[in-house]
LUMDREN-625865 format. One record per residue: residue number from 1; residue in one letter; x, y, z of N, C-alpha, C, O, CB in turn. Coordinates in steps of 0.001 Angstrom, whole numbers. Glycine has a CB too. Example, Ala and Ser with C-alpha at 12.3 -4.5 7.8 and 13.67 -1.06 7.14 Angstrom:
REM LUMDREN-625865
SITE num residuo  n.east n.north    n.up ca.east ca.north   ca.up  c.east c.north    c.up  o.east o.north    o.up cb.east cb.north   cb.up
SITE   1       A   13190   -5690    7800   12300    -4500    7800   13200   -3300    7800   14236   -3319    8465   11308    -4473    9046
SITE   2       S   12850   -2250    7080   13670    -1060    7140   12900      30    7870   13409    1138    8039   14084     -598    5725
REM end
This chain:
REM LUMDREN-625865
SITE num residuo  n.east n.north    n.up ca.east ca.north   ca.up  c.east c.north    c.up  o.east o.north    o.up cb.east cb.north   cb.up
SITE   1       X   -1513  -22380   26946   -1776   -21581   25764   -1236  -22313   24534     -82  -22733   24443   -1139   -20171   25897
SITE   2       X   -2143  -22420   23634   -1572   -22782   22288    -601  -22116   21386    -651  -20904   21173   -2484   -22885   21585
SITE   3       X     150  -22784   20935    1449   -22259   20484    1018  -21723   18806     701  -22541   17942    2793   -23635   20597
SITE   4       X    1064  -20518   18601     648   -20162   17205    2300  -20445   16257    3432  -19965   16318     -55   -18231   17198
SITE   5       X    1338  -21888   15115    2482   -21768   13923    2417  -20787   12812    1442  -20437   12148    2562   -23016   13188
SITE   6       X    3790  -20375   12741    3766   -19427   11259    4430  -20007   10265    5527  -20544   10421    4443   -17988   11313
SITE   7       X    3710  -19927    8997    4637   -20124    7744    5796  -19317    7621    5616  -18268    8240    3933   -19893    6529
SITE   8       X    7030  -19372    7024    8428   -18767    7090    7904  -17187    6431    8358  -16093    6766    9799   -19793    6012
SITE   9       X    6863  -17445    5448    6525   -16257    5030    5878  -15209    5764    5935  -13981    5694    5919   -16450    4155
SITE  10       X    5242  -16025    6492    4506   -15190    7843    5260  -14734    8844    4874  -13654    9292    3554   -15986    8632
SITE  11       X    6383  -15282    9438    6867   -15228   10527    8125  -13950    9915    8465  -12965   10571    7293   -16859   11154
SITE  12       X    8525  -14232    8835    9384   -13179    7920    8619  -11783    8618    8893  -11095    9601    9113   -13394    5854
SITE  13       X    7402  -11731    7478    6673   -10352    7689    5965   -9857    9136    5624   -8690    9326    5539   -10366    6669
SITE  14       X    5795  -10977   10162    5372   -10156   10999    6833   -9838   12141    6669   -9258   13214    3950   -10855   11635
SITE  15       X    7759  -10170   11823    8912   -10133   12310    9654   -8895   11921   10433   -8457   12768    9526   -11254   11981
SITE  16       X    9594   -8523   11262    9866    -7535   10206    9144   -5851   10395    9648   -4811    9970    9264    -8299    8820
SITE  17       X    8050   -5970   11036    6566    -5332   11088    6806   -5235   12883    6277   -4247   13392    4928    -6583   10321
SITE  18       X    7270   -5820   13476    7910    -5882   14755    8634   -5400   15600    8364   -5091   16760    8271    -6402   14819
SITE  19       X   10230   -5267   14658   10829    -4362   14500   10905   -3276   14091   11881   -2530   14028   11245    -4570   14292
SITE  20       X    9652   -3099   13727    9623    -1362   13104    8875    -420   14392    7891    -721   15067    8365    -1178   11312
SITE  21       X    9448     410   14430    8938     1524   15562    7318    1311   15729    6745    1031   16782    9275     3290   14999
SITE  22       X    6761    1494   14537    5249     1765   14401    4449      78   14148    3314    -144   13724    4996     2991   12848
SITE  23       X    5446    -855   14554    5001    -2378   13858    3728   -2678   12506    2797   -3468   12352    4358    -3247   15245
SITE  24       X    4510   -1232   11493    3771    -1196   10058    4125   -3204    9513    4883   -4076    9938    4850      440    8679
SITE  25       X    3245   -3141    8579    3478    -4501    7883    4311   -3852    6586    5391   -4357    6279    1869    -5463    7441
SITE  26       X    3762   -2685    5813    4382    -2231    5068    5411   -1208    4934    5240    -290    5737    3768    -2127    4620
SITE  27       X    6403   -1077    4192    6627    -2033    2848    7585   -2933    3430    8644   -2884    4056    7264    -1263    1353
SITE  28       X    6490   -4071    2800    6665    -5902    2875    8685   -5521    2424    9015   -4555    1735    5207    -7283     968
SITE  29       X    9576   -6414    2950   10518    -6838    2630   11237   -7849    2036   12305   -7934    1430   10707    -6725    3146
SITE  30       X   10306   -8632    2398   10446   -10216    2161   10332  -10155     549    9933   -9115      25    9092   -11295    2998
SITE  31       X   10628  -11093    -104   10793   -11478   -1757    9609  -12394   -1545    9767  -13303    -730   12457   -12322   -2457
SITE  32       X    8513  -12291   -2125    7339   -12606   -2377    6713  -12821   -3839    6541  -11735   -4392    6773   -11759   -1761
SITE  33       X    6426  -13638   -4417    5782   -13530   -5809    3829  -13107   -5794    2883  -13432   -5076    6128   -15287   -6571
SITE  34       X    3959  -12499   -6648    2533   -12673   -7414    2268  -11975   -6393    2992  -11076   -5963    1659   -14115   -7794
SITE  35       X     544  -12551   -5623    -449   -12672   -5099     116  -12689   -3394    -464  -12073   -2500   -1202   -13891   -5774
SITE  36       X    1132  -13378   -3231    1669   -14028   -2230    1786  -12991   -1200    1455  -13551    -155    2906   -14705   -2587
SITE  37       X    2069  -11841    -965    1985   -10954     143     678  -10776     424     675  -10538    1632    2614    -9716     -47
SITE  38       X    -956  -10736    -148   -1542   -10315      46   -2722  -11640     548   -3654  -11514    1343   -1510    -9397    -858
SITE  39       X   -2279  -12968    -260   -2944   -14074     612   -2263  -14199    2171   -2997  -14633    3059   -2748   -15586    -222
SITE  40       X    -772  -13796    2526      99   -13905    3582    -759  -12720    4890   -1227  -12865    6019    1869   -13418    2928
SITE  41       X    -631  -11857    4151   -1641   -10842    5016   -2994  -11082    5719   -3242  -10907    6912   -2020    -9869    4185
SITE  42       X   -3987  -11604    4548   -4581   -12083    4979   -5275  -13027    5810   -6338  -13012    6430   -4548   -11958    4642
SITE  43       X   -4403  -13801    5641   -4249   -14949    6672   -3754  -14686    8168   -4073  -15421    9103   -3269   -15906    6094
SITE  44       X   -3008  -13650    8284   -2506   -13258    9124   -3472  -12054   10076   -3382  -11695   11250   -1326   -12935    8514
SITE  45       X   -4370  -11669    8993   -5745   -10973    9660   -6246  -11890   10738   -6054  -11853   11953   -7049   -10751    8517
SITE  46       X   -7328  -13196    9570   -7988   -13641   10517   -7395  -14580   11565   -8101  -15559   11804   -8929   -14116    9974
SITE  47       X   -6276  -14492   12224   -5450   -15272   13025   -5126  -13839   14167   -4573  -14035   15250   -3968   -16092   12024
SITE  48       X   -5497  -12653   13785   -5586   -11615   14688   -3832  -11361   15072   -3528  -10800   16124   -6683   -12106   16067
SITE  49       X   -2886  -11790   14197   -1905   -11213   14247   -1642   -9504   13722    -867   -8681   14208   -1264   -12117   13672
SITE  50       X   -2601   -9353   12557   -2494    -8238   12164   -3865   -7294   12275   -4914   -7930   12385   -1980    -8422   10931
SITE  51       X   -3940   -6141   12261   -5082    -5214   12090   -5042   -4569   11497   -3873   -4583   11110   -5496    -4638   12765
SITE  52       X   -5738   -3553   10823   -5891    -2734   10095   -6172   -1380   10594   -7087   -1289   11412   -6637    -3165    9398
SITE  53       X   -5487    -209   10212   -5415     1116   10472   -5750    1953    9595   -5791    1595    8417   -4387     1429   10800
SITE  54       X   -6063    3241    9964   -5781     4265    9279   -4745    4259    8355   -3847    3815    9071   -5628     5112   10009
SITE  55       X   -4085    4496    6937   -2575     5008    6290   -2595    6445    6789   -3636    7099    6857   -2397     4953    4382
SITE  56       X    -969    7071    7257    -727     8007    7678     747    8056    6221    1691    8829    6062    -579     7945    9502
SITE  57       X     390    7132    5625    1304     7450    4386     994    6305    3147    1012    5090    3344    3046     7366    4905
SITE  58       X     731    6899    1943     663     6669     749    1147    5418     297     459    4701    -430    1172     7570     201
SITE  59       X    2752    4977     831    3167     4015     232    2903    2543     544    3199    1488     -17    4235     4247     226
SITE  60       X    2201    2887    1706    1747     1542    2558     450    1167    2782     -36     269    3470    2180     1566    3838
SITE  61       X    -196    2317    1826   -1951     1460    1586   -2379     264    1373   -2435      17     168   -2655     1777     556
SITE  62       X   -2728    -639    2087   -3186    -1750    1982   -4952   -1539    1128   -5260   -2526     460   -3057    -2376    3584
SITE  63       X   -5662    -763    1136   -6846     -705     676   -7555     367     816   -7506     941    1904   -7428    -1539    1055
SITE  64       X   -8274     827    -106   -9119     2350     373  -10408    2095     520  -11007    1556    -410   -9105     3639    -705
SITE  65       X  -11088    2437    1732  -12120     2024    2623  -12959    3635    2144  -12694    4778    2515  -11531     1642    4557
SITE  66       X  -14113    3096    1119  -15102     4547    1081  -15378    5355    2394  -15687    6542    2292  -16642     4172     582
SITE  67       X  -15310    4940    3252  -15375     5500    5011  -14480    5805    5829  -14607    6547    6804  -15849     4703    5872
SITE  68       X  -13657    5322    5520  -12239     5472    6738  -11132    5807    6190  -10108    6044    6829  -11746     4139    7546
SITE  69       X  -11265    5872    4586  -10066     6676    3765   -9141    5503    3483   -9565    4348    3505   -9191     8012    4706
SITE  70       X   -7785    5827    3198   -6794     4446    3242   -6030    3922    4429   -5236    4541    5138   -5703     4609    2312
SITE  71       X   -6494    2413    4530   -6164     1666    5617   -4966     933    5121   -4956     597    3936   -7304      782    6122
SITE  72       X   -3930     641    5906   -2990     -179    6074   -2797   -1270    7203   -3733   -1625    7921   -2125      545    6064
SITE  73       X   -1494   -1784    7309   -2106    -2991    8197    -440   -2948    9312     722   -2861    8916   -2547    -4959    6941
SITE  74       X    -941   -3041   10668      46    -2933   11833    -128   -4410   13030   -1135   -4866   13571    -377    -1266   12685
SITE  75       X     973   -4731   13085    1532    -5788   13869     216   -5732   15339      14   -4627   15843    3493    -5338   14312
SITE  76       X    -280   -6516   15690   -1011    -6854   17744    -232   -7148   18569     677   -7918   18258   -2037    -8170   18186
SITE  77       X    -301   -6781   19516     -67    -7472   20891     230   -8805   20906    1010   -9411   21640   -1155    -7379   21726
SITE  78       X    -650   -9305   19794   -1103   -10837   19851     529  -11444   18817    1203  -12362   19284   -3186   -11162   18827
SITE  79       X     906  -10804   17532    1774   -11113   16903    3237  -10895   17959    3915  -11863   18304    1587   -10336   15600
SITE  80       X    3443   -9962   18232    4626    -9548   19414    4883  -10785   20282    5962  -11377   20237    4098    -8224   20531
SITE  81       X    3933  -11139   21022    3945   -12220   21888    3864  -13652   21178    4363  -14635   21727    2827   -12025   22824
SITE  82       X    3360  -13719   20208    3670   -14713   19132    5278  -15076   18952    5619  -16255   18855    3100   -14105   17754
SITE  83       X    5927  -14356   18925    7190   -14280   18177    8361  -14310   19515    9539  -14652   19417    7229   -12724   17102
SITE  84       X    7460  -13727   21091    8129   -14152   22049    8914  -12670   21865   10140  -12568   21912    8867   -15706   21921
SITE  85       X    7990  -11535   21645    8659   -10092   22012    7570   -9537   23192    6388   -9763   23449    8753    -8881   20451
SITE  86       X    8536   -8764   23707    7765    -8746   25327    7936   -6975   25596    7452   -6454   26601    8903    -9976   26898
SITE  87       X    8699   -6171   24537    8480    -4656   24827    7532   -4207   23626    7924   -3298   22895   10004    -3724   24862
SITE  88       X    6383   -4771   23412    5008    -4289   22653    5021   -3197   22635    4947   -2722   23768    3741    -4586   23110
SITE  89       X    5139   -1850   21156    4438     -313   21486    3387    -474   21970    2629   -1442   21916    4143      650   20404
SITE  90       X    3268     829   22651    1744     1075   23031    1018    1230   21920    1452    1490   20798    1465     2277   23882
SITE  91       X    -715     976   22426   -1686     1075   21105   -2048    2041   20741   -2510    2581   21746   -2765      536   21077
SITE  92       X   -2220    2974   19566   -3063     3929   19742   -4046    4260   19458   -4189    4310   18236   -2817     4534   19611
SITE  93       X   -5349    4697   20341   -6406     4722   20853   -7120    4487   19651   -6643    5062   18672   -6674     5816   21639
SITE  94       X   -8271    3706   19429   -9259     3406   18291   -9686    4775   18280  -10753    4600   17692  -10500     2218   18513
SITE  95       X   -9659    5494   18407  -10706     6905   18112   -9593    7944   18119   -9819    9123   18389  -12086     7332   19490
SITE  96       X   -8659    7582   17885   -7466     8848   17680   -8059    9277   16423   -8723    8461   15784   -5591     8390   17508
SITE  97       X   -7862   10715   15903   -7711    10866   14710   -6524   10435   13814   -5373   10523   14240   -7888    11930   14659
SITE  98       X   -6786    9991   12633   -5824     9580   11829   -4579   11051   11822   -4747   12270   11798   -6640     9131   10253
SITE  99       X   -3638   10374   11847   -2441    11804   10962   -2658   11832    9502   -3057   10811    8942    -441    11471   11049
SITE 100       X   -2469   12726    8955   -2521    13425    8133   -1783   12363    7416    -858   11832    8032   -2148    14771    8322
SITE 101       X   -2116   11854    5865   -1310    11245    5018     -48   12099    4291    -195   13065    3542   -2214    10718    4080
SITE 102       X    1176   11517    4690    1777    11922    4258    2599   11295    2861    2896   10145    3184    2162    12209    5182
SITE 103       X    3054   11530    1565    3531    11475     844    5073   11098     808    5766   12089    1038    3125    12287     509
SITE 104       X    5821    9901     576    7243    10337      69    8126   11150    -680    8402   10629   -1761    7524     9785    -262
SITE 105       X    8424   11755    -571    8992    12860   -1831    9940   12004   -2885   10934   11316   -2654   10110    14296   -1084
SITE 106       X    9123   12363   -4386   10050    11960   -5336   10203   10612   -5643   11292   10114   -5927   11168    12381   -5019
SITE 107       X    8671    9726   -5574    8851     8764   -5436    8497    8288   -7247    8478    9212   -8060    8091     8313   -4131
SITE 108       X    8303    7209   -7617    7815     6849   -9069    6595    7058   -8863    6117    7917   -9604    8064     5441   -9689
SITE 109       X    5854    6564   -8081    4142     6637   -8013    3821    8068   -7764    2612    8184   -7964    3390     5670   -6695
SITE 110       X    4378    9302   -7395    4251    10583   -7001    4282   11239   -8721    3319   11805   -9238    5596    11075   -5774
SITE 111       X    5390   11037   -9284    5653    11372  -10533    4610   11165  -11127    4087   12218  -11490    6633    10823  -11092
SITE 112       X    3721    9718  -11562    2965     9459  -11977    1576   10099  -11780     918   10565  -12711    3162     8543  -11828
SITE 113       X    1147   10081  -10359      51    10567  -10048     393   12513  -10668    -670   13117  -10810    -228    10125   -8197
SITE 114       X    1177   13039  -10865    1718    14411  -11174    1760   14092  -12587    1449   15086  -13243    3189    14927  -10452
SITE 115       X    1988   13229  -13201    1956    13379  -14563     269   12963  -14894    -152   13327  -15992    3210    12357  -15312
SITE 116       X    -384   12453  -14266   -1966    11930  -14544   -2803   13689  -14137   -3624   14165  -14921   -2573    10170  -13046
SITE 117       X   -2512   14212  -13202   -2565    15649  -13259   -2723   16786  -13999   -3501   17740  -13974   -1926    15868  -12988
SITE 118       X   -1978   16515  -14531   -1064    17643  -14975   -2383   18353  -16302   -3005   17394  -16759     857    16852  -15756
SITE 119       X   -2608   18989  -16596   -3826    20155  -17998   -3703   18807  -19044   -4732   18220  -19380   -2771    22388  -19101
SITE 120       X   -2352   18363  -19535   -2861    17425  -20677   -2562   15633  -20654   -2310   14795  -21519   -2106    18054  -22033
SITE 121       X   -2773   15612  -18963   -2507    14114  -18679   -1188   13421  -19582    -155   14049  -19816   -3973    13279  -19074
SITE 122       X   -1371   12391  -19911     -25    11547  -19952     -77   10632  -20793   -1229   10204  -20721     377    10901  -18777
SITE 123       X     639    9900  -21778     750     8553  -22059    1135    7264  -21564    1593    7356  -20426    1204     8580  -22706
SITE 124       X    1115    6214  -21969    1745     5310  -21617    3061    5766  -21203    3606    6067  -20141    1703     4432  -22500
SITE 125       X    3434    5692  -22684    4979     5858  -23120    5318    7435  -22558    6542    7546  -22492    5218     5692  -25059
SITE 126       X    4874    8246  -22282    5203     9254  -21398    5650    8633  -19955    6824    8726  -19596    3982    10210  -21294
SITE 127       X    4919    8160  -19353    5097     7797  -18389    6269    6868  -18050    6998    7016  -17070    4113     7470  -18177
SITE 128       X    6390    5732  -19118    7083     4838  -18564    8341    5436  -18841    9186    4874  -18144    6846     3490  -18997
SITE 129       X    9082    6751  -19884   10579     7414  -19619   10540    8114  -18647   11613    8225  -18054   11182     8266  -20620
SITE 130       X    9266    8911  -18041    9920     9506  -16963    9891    8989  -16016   10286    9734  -15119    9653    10502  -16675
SITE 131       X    9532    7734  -15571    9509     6624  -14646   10625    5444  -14579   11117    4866  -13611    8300     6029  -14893
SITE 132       X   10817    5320  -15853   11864     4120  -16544   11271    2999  -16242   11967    1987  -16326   13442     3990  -16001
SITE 133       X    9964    2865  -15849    9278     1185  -15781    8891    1539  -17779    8916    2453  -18604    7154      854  -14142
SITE 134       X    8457    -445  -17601    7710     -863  -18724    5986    -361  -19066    5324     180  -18180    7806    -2350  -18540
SITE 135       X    5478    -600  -20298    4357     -143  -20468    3739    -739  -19448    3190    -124  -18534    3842     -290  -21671
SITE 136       X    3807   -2174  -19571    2719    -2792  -18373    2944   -2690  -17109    1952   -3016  -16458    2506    -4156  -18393
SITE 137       X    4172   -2253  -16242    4537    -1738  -14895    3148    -267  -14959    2317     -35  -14080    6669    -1163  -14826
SITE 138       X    3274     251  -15874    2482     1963  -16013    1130    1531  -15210     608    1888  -14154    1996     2690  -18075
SITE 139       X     667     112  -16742    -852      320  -16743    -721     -90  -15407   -1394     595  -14637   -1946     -523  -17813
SITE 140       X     100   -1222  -14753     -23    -1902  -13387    -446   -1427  -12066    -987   -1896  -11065    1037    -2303  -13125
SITE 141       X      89    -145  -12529     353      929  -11262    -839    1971  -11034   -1104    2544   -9977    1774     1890  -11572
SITE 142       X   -1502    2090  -12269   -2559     2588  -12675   -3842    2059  -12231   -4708    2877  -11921   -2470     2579  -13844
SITE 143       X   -4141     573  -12139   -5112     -408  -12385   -4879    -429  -10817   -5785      77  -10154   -4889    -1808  -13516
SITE 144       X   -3554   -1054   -9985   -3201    -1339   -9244   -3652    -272   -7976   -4750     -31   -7475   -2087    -1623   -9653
SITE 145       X   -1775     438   -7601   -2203     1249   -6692   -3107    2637   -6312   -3641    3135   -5322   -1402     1343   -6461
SITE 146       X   -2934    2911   -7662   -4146     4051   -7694   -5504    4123   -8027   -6053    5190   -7753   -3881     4869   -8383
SITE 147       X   -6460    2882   -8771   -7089     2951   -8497   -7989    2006   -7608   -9196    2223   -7502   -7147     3319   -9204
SITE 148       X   -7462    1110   -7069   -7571      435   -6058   -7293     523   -4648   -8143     365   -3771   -7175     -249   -6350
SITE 149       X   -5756     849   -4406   -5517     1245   -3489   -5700    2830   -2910   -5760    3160   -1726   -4570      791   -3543
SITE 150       X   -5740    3328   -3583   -6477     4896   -3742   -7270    5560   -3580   -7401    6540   -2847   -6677     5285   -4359
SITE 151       X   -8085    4928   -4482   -9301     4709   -5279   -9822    5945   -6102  -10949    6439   -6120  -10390     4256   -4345
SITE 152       X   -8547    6345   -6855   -8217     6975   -7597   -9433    7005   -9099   -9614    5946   -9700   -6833     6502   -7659
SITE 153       X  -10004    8001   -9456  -10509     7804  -10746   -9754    7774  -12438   -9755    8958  -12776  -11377     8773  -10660
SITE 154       X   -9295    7147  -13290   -8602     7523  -14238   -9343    7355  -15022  -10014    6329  -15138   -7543     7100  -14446
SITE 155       X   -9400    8547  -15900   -9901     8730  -17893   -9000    8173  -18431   -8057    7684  -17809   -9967    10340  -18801
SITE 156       X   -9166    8135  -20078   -8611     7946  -20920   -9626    8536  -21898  -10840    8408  -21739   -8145     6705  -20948
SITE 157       X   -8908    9369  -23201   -9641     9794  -24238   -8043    9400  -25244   -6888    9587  -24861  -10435    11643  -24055
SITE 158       X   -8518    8799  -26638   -8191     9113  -27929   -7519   10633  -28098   -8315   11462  -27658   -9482     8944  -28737
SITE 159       X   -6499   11148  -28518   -5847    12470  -28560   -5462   12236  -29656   -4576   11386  -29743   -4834    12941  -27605
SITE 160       X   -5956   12871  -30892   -5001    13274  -32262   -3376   13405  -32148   -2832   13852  -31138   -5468    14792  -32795
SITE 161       X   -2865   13085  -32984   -1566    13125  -32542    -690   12426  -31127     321   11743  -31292   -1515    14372  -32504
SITE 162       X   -1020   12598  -30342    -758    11347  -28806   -1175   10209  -28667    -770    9505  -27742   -1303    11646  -27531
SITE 163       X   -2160    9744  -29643   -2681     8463  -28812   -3400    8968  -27271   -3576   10104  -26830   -1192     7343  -28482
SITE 164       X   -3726    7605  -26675   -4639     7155  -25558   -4147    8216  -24349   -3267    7785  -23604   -4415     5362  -25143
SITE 165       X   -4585    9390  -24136   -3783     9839  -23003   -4896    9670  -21484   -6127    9705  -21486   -3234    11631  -23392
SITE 166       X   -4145    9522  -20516   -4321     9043  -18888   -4629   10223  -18643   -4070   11144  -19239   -3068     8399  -17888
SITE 167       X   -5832   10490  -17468   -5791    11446  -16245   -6498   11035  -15221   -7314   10160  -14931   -6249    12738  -16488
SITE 168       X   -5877   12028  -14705   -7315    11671  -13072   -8386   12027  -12934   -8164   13215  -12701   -7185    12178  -11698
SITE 169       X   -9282   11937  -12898  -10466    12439  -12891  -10351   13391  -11421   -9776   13036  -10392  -11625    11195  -12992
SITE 170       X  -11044   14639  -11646  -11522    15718  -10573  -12925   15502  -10155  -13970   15672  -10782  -11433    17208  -11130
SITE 171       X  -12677   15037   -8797  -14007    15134   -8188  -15117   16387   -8554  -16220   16414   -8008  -13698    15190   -6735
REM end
């Protein structure tokens, strides 16, 4: 059998993803810049170390699939034995129903999505004191995990007096 090499970055995160009860990939631990967790992931797809699941929680969306809701990404058989671990969880069944997504309580991105909510949506600068990130952390998070990873809809209208205010759009 051929010996699979990992980059330190790879071998970090699926090591990491290993040790976790549920061998989640997320949330990544490793100190990563930019782009770099998500070319690492990937790579680690088509090498069949990692797969992709159902999210049974919010903070670890890897992508929102118009069909299958939000997917995240969990350690194989194939990564375990990679790494020379030999008590693999069991799998669970491709046709399980997903669990129910659950939410962290009280998280910054919870606040946010509750302040994008809320009868008169939000500002920037609303957001970023009751958050304590920067303007561009806001829009980041905005652009980023919610409507990407989400796939969250957000308005924006001009408000007399407020400036540019944020919401979510209602289906």
């Amino acid at each position: 059998m051929t010996q699979i090499q990992l980059s330190d970055a790879q071998a970090v995160i699926l090591s990491t993803a290993c040790a976790r009860e549920d061998g989640a990939i997320f949330p990544v631990t490793a100190s990563l810049k930019g782009g770099a967790v998500g070319n690492v992931c990937k790579s680690l797809l088509k090498r069949g170390l990692i797969e992709e699941v159902p999210a049974t929680d919010l903070e670890t969306v890897w992508w929102h699939d118009e069909e299958r809701g939000p997917i995240t990404l969990r350690a194989t058989p194939l990564a375990y034995s990679t790494l020379g671990i030999t008590d693999a969880p069991d799998e669970t069944p491709v046709n399980a129903p997903p669990a129910p997504v659950q939410r962290r309580k009280g998280t910054k991105q919870k606040i946010l999505i509750e302040m994008l909510r809320a009868e008169g949506g939000a500002t920037i600068d609303e957001i970023a004191a009751a958050t304590g990130w920067k303007p561009h952390t806001v829009r980041g998070a905005m652009s980023g995990a919610l409507k990407k990873k989400l796939g969250l809809t957000i308005t924006s209208e001009k408000v007399e007096g407020r400036g540019r205010v944020y919401r979510i759009a209602s289906d």
